[in-house]
N, C-alpha and C positions, 0 to 999 in steps of 0.2 A: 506581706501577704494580705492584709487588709486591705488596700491599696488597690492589688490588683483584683481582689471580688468586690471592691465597690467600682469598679472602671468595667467587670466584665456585666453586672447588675446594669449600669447606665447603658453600656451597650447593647443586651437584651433590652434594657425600656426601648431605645431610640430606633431599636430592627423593628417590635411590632409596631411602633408608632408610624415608620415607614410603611410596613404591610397594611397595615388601616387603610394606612391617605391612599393606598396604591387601589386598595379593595373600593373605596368610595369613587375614585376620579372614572377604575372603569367602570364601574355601575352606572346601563345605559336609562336614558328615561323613559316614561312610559309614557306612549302614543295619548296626545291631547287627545282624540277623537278617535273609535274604529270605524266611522261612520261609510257607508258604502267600501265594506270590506268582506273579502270571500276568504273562508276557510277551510281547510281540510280537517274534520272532525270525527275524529278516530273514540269510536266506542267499541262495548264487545262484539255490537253488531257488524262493528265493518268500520269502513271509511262512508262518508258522504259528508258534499255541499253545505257550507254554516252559510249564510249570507247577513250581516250587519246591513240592513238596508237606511236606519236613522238612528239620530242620534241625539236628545234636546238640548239645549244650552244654556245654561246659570240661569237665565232669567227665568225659568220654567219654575213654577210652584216647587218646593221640595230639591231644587235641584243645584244648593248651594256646594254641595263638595262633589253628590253623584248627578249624571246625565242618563235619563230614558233611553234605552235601546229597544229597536221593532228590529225586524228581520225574519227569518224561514230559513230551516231546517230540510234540506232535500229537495226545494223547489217550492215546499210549500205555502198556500195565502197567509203572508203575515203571519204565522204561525209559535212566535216566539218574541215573548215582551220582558222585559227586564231592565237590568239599570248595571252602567260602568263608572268607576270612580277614579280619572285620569288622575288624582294625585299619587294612589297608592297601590293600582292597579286591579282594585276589587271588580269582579262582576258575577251578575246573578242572574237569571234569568229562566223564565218559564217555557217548555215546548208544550206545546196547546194540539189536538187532535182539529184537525183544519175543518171535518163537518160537524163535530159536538161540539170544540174549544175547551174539552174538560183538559185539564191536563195532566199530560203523560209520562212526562221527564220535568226535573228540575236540575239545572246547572249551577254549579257555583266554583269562585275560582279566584285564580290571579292571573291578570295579560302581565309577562315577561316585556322590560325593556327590549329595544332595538339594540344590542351588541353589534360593534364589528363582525358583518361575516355574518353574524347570526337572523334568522328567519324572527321575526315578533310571533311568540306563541301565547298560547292561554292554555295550562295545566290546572285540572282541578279535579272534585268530585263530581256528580249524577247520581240523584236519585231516581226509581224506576218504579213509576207508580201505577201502569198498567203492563199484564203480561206481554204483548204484542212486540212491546220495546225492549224487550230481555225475563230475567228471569227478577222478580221481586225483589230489590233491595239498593243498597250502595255501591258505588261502584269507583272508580278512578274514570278520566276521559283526558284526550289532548286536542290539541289543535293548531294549524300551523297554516301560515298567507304563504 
């Protein structure tokens, strides 16, 4: 009897060790770059237009693990500045009021690996820090190329 609960123990160690390596190999990677990238960016408002227009690159002051992101929100001039961090898929970013530049929303999040089949998303939260852009507070947001 001992025998066989030390063989059925090895056997559970050696299943989850298998579901590990299986969990790791498909874990897709996350986009070096979103640079010149459009999104579909789902808040309570609605859907509308994300557009990644730049993007900096390591040699940029500050910019050893994350990269500067520009882009606009709806169309708008450059209207969102922030930073993406291709190793671990962090991004943060500011939506700015296109004629004050006070700003109105704050993003932050994680860009999703490329999976088989799957779309590259960015899931996170939104703060709402003028009424115009919903009602005062936190919120959840998605976003999908």
């Amino acid at each position: 009897m001992k025998r066989l609960k030390s063989f059925c123990n090895i056997s559970m160690f050696a299943a989850a060790v298998a579901a590990t390596l299986t969990v790791d190999t498909a874990s897709a990677a996350r986009p070096e770059s979103i640079r010149q990238t459009t999104w579909a960016l789902q808040t309570s408002l609605g859907v509308v237009p994300l557009f990644i227009e730049s993007q900096g690159g390591p040699e940029a002051p500050g910019s050893a693990t994350c990269r500067n992101i520009f882009g606009n929100v709806n169309g708008g001039d450059n209207n969102i500045s922030g930073w993406y961090c291709p190793s671990n898929g962090r991004i943060h970013f500011v939506h700015r009021n296109a004629d004050t530049h006070n700003p109105v929303r704050v993003f932050f999040g994680n860009v999703n690996g490329d999976a088989a089949g799957q779309p590259v998303s960015i899931i996170g939260g939104m703060t709402v820090l003028i009424s115009e852009f919903g009602d005062l507070g936190e919120y959840s947001f998605t976003a999908a190329q």
